[in-house]
C-alpha positions in Angstrom: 0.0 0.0 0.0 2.6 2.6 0.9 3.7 1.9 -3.0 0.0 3.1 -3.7 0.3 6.8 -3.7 3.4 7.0 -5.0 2.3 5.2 -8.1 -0.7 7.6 -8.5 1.8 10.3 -8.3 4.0 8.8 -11.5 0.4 8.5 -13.6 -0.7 11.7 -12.7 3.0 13.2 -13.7 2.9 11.3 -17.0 -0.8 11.8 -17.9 -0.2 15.6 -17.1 2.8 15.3 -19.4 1.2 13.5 -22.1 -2.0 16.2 -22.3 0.6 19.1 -22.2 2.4 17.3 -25.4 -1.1 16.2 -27.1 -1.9 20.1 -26.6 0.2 20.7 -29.5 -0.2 19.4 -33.1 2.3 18.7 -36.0 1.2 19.0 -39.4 3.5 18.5 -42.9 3.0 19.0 -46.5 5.2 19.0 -49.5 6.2 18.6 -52.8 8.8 16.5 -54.4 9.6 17.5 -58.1 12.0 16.1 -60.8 12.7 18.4 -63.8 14.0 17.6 -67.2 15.3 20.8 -69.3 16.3 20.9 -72.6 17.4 24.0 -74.0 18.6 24.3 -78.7 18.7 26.4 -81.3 17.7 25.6 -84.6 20.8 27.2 -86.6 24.4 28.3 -85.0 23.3 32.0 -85.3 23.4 32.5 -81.8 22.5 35.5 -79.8 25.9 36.4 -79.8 27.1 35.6 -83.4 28.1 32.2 -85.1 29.0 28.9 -84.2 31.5 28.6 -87.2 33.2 32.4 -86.8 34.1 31.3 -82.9 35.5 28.3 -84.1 37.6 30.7 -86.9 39.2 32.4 -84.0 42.6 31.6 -82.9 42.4 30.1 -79.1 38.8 30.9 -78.1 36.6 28.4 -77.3 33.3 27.3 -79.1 30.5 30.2 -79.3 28.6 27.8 -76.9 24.7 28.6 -76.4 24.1 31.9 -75.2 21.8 32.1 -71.9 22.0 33.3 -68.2 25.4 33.3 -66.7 24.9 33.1 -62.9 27.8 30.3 -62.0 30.8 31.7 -63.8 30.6 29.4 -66.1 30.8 29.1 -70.1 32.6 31.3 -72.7 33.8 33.6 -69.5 36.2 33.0 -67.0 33.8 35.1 -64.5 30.3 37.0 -65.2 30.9 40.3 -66.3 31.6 42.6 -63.8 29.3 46.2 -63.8 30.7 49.6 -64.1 31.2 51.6 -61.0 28.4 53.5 -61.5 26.2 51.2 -60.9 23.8 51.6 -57.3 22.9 47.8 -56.7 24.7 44.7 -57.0 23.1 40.7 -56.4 25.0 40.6 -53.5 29.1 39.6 -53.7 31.8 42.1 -53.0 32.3 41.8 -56.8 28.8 43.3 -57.9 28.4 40.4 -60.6 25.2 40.2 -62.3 23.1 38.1 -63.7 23.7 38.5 -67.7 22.9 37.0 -70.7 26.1 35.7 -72.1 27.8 33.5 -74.8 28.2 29.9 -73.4 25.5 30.9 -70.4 23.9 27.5 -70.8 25.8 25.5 -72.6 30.0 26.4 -73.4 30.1 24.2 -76.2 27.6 23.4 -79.0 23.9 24.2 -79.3 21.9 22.3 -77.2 21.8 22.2 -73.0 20.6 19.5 -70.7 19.9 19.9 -66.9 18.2 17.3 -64.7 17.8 18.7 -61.1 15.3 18.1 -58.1 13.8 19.2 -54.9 12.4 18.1 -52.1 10.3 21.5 -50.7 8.5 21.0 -46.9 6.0 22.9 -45.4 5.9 21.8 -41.8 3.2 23.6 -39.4 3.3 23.4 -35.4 0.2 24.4 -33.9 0.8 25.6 -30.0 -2.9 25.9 -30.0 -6.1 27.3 -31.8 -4.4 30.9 -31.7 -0.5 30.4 -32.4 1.0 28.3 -35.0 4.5 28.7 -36.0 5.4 28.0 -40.0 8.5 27.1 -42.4 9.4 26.1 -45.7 12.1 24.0 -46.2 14.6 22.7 -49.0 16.1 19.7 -49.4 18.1 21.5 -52.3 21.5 22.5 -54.4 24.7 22.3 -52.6 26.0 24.9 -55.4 26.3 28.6 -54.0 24.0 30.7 -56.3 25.7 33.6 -57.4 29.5 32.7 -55.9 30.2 29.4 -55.9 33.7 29.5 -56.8 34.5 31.6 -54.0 36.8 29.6 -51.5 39.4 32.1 -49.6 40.1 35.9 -48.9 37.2 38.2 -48.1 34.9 36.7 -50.3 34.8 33.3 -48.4 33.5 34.9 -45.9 30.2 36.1 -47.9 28.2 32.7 -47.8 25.2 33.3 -50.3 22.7 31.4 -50.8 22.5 27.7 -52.4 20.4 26.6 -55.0 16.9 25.6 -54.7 17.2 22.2 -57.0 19.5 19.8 -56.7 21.5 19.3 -60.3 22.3 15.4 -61.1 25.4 14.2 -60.5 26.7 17.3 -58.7 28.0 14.5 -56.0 29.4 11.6 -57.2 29.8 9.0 -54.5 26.6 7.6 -52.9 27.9 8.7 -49.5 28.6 11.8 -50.3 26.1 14.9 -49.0 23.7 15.2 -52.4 22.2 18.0 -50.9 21.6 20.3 -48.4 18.3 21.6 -46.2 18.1 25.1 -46.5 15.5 26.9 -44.2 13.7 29.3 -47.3 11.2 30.7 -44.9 9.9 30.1 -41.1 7.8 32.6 -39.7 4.5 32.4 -36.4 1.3 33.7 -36.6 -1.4 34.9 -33.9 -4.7 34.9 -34.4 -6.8 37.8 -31.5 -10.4 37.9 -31.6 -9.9 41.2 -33.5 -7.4 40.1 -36.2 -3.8 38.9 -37.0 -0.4 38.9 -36.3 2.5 37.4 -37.5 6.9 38.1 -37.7 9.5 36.4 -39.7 10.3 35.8 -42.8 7.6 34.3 -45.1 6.5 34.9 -48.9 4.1 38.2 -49.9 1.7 37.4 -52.0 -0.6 40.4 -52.9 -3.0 41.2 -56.1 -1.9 39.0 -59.3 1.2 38.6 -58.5 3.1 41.1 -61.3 4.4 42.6 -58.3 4.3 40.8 -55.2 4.3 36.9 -55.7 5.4 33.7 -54.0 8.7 34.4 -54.6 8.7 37.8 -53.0 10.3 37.6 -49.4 9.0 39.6 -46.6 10.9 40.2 -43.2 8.1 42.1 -41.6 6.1 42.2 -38.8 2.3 42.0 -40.1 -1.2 42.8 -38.7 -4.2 41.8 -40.2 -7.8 43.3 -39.4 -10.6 41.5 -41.1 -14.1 43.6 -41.0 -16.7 41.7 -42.9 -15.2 42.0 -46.7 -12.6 44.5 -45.8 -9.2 43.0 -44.6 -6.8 46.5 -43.4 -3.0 45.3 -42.9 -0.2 47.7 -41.8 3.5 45.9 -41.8 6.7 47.2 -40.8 10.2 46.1 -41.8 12.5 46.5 -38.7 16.2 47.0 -39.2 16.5 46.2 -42.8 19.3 46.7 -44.9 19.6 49.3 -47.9 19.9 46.3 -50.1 17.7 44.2 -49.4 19.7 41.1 -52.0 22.8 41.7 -49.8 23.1 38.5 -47.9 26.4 39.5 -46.0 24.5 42.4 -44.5 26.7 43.4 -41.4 24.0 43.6 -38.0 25.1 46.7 -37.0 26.0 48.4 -40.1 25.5 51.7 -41.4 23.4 50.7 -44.3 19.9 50.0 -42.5 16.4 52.1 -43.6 15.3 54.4 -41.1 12.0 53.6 -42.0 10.4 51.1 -43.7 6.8 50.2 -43.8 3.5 49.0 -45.9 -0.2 49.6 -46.1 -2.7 46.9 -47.6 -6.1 46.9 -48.5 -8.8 44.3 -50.0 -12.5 43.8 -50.6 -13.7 40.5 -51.5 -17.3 39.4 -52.0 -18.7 36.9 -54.1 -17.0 38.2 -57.7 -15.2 41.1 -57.1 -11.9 41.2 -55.4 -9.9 44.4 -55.1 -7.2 45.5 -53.4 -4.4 48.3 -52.8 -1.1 48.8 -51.3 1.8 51.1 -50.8 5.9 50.6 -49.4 6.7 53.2 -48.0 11.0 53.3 -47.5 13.5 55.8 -46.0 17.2 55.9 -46.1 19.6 58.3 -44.5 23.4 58.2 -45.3 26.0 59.8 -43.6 29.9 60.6 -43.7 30.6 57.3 -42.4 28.7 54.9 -45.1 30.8 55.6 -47.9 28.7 53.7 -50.2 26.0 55.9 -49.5 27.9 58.8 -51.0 26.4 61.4 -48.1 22.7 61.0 -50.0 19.0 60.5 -48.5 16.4 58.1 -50.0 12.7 58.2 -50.6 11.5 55.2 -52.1 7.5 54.8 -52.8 5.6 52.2 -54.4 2.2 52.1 -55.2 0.0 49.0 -56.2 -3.8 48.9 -57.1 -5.3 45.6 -58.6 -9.0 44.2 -59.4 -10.4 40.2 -60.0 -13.4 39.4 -61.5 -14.7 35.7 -61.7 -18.7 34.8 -62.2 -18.4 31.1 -62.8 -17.6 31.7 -66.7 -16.0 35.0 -67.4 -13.0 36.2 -65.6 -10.5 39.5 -65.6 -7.2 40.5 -63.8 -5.8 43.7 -63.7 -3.0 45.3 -61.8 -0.9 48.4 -62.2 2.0 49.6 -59.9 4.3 52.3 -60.0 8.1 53.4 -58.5 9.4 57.1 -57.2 12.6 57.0 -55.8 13.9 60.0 -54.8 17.6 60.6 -54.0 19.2 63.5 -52.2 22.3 64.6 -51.4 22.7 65.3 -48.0 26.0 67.3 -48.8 27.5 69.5 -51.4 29.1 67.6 -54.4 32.5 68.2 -54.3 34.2 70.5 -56.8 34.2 68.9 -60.5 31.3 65.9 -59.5 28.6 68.2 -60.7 29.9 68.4 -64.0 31.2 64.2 -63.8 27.6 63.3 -63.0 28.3 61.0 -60.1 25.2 58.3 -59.2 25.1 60.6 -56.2 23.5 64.0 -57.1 20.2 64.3 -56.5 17.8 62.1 -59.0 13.9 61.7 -59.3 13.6 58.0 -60.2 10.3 56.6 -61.7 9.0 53.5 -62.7 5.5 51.6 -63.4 3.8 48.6 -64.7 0.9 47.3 -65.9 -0.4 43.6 -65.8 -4.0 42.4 -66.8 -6.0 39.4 -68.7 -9.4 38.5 -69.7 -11.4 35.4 -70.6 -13.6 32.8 -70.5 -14.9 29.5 -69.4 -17.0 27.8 -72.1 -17.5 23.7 -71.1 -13.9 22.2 -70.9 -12.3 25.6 -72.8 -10.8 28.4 -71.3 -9.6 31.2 -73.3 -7.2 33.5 -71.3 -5.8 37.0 -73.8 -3.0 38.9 -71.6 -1.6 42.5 -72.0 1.2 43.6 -70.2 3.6 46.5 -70.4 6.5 47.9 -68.3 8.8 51.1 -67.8 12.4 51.0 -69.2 14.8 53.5 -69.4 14.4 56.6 -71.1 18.0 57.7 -73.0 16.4 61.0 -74.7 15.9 63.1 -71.7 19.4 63.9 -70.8 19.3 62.6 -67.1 22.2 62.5 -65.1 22.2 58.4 -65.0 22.0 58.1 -68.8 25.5 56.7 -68.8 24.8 54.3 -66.4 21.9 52.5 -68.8 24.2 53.2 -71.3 27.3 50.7 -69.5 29.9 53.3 -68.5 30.0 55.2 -71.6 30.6 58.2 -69.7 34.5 59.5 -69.5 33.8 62.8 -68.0 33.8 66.1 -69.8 35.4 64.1 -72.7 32.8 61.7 -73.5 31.5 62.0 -76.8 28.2 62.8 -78.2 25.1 61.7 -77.5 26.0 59.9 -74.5 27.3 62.8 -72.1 25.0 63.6 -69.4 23.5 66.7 -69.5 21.5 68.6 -66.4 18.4 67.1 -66.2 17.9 64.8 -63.0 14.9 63.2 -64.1 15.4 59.0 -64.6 13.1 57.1 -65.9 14.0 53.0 -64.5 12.8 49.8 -66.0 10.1 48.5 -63.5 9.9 44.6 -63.6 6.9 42.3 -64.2 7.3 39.5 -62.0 8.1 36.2 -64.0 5.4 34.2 -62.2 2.5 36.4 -63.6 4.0 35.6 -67.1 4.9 32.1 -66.6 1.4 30.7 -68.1 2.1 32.4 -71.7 5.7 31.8 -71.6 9.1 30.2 -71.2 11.9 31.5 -73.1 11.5 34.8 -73.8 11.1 36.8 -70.3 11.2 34.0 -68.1 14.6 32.5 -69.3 16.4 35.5 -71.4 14.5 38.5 -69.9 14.4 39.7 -73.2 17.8 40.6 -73.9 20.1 42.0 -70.9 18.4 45.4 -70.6 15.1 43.5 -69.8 15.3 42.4 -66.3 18.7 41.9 -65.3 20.2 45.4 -65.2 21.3 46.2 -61.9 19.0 49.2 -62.2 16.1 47.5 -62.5 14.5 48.1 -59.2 12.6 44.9 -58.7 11.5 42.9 -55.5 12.7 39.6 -56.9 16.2 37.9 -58.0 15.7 34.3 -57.9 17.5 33.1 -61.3 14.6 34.1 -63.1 14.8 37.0 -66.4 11.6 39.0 -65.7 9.5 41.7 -68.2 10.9 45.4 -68.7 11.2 48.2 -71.2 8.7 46.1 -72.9 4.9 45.5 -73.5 3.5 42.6 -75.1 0.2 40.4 -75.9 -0.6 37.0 -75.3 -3.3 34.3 -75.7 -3.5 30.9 -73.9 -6.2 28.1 -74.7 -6.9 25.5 -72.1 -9.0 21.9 -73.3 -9.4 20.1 -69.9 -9.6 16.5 -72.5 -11.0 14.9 -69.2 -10.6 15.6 -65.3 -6.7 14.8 -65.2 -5.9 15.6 -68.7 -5.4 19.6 -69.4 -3.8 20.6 -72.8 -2.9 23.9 -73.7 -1.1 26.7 -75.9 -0.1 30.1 -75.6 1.2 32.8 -77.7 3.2 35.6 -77.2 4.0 38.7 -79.0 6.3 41.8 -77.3 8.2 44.5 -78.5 10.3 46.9 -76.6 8.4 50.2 -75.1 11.1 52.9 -75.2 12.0 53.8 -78.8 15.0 56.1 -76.7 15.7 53.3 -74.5 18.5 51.2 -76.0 21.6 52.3 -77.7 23.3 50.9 -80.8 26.1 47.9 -79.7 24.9 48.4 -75.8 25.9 44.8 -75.0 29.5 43.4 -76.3 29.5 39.9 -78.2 30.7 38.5 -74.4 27.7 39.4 -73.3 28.7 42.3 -70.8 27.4 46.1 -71.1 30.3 47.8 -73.5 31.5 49.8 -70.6 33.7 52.5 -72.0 34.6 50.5 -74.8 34.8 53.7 -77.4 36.6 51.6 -79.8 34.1 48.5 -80.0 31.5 50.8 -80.4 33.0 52.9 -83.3 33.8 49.6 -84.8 30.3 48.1 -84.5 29.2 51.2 -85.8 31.2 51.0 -89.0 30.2 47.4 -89.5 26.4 48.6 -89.2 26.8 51.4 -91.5 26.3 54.1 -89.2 28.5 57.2 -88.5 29.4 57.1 -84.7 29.1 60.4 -82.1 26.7 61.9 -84.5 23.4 62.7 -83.3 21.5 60.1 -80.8 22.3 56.7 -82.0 19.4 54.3 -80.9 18.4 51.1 -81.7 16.2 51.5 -84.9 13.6 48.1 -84.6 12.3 47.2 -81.0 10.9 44.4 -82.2 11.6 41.2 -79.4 10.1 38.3 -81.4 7.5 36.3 -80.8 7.2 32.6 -79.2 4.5 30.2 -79.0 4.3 27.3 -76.2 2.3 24.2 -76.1 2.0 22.0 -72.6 0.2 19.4 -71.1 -0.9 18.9 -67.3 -1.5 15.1 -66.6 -2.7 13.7 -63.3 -1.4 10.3 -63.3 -2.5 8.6 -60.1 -3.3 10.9 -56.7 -0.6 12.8 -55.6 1.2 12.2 -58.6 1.5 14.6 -61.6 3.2 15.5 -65.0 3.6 18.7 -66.3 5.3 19.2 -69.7 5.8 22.2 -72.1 7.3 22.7 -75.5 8.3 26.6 -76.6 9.2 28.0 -79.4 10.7 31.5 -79.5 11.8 33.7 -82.4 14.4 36.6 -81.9 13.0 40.1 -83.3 15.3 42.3 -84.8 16.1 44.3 -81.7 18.9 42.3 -81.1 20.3 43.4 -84.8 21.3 46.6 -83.5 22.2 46.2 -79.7 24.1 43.0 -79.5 27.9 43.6 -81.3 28.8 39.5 -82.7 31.0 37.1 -83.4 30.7 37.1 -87.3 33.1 36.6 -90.3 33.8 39.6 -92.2 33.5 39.5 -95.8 37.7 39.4 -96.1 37.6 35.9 -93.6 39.0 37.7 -90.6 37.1 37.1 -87.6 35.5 40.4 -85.4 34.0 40.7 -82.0 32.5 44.0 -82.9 30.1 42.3 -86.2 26.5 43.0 -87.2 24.3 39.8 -87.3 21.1 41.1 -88.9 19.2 37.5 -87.4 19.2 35.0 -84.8 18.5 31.5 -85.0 15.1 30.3 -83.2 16.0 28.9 -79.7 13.1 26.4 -78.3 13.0 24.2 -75.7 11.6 21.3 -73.4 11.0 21.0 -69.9 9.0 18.5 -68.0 8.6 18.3 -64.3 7.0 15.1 -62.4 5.6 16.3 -59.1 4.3 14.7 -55.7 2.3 15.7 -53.4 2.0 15.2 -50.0 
């Protein structure tokens, strides 16, 4: 008996410690995906000349197949490196870029080949009915995005981050780490009788997603207020750097926004959902950040966006729009006023525009698409026109039409996020970015820079045509037409055949000019034919079993004659010599495959 209470104590510890664990719940989803890419072009006029002129070329290596160059790989040693006058960089003490170069995606030949996979998790603890604390996670790439290479001095200690797909055979011994799980976001939320709260860093999804998608990440603290169709949320951004790609952000460092905060709206009822927002960011440099240059910041965006779905007929709309206003909180220096420095004081704009119609007739859907972003605008003799122009600018000495002249009005390339484009297209935005001045220009001031080429200085139509053949069986095709919005936004021979901006390469430029005809310093020399080319995709959606699912897509994409004008080639002048600085007046079509199996869980 004396055993007796002392084994009611023992249940009652354990029971009590088996409620407080069963308090709690733990929930998982996912989504494993294999991917199969396959990227050719149909000729060996590449994007950056010929196959057969490379080839002509004593010591250089084969033309290869031109594409994004974000693992200093291919036809260059290293990704181009930017001009000093550029204001961002993707994240390295180098400021490499993202680029569209020659051997990109393949350094040898015309066709590319990548097999990778993921393994994405979405685990949810639930404390109780009113706190819940979330993550994504990636079983992933053991590649470092943007610097891989990097392995001692100062950049080794800049750790940026690794891929989200694991490529095949990037380990080669079964015991060998295959990949890594990287933590993408984790974040808690709080549900009060009166609204919502949450902290950390998640995805911002807001209005069709030209703007903010899935792939927009969002440090904030956030409170919701839902009143009947209304939802009211205010967020703020605590202690967040400049530059918000910069990964080596020092804690305590002299770069951080003073202020940085957001205002959201919706209404949603049974077919109309609308919704606004603006980001509201300050920035105050001083004498000790001298990357600030001594200079003050105002940064505003604006976002307004409408849905409309009645069962059958559907449209999306969304525009947003950029001021960024830069001061200088000192006096230029003697002599800068006249050099044009990136710090005097500059009015920065920027919009978009994103929206689609159609409709829902039996197992058809018919979707037409409009969109159309900012670029840069060349004619209006801003201060930063020798910045879109890649270094052109030698001082007082620079010659005609790129010197800057006193205007600080800029005019900036505002992106469309790939994800809102992704249904109509592969190749042409989403891969290329339409050329290197659509989407991965350093002053393109987007919220996103995940790998992906995204809409600007453009505006295009579309049309997509769904056939649901029966419930797990969707096929579809899309077409896409764009051209490029500024007619003063691109220069004759802006990018050099390596695929880098022709920063102060006077020379090149004369040369390319003499190849295309064209007197050079006369008058303002821009690109004649914006013309991007057009590309047509067809794809099919197949549920194969539950959980399990293929997705497949063939596109097409022909090269306009923009790139005529603003790309300098590889070609083989009429006497057999071999130039860097040659006119290709077309471009072979580039079309690819890529087909994904999914499962999820």
């Amino acid at each position: 008996m004396k055993k007796f209470p002392a084994l009611i104590v023992l249940v009652a510890i354990v029971g009590l410690a088996c409620s407080s664990a069963i308090a709690w719940e733990f929930r998982l989803t996912g989504e494993y995906e294999n991917r199969i890419r396959w990227f050719s072009r149909l000729g060996e006029n590449d994007l950056f000349g010929t196959v057969k002129a490379h080839e002509a070329s004593s010591g250089a290596r084969l033309v290869g197949f031109a594409g994004p160059n974000i693992y200093n790989t291919g036809a260059l040693p290293t990704v181009p490196m930017p001009t000093g006058n550029f204001t961002l960089n993707l994240g390295n003490a180098t400021g490499r870029q993202m680029l569209i170069t020659r051997g990109g995606f393949s350094s040898g030949g015309s066709d590319a080949l990548y097999n990778d996979s993921r393994l994405t998790l979405r685990p949810i603890i639930r404390v109780n009915q009113a706190v819940a604390v979330k993550s994504v996670l990636n079983i992933g790439g053991f590649r470092n995005k943007y610097n891989q290479n990097a392995a001692q001095g100062s950049e080794a200690l800049l750790i940026p981050p690794l891929e989200r797909y694991y490529v095949s055979q990037t380990s080669m011994n079964a015991t060998d780490t295959a990949a890594l799980i990287s933590v993408e976001q984790f974040w808690a939320t709080v549900k009060f009788p009166w609204g919502v709260f949450s902290m950390g860093a998640r995805s911002l999804p807001f209005g069709t997603g030209a703007t903010l998608g899935t792939n927009t990440r969002s440090d904030m603290f956030l409170l919701m207020v839902p009143y009947g169709p209304f939802k009211f949320s205010f967020g703020v951004w605590p202690a967040r750097s400049r530059l918000a790609e910069a990964w080596a952000t020092v804690p305590d460092g002299t770069q951080k926004n003073n202020l940085f905060q957001g205002y959201f709206f919706t209404y949603d009822d049974r077919l109309f959902n609308v919704g606004a927002a603006t980001i509201l960011r300050r920035y105050h440099g001083d004498a000790i950040n001298p990357y600030a240059s001594l200079q003050d910041e105002n940064t505003l965006i604006g976002l307004v966006y409408a849905k409309y779905f009645d069962g059958r007929f559907f449209a999306n709309a969304e525009y947003s729009w950029l001021t960024l206003d830069r001061y200088r909180s000192k006096a230029p220096l003697i002599g800068e006023d006249v050099l044009g420095t990136q710090s005097q004081t500059l009015y920065i704009e920027g919009y978009h525009f994103f929206g689609e119609v159609g409709a829902i007739v039996g197992p058809a859907k018919l979707s037409l698409m409009y969109a159309v972003a900012s670029g840069p605008v060349l004619n209006t003799r801003n201060r930063l026109r020798n910045v879109y122009a890649g270094g052109y600018f030698q001082g007082p000495n620079t010659p005609a039409p790129f010197n800057p002249g006193p205007n600080p009005k800029v005019y900036t390339p505002w992106v469309i996020n790939y994800q809102a484009l992704e249904p109509y297209e592969l190749l042409m935005f989403r891969t290329y970015a339409g050329g290197n001045n659509g989407g991965w220009n350093a002053l393109d001031f987007g919220l996103t820079a995940d790998d992906h080429g995204m809409m600007a200085d453009a505006y295009c139509f579309a049309g997509r045509l769904d056939c649901a053949l029966a419930s797990n069986l969707n096929l579809w095709g899309s077409y896409l037409w764009a051209h490029r919005l500024e007619r003063f936004g691109t220069y004759m021979g802006l990018y050099q055949s390596s695929g880098s901006l022709a920063a102060g390469s006077i020379p090149n430029l004369s040369s390319f000019y003499l190849a295309a005809g064209r007197p050079f310093g006369e008058g303002a020399d821009y690109v004649s034919n914006g013309f991007i080319g057009w590309e047509a995709d067809l794809g099919m959606d197949w549920k194969l079993l539950e959980g399990f699912t293929f997705k497949g897509r063939y596109a097409y994409w022909e090269p306009g004659d923009w790139f005529a004008e603003t790309y300098q080639s590889v070609v083989v002048e009429p006497g057999g010599s071999v130039t860097t600085t040659g006119v290709l007046e077309s471009r072979d079509a580039i079309h690819a495959l890529e087909a994904s199996f999914f499962i999820d869980f």
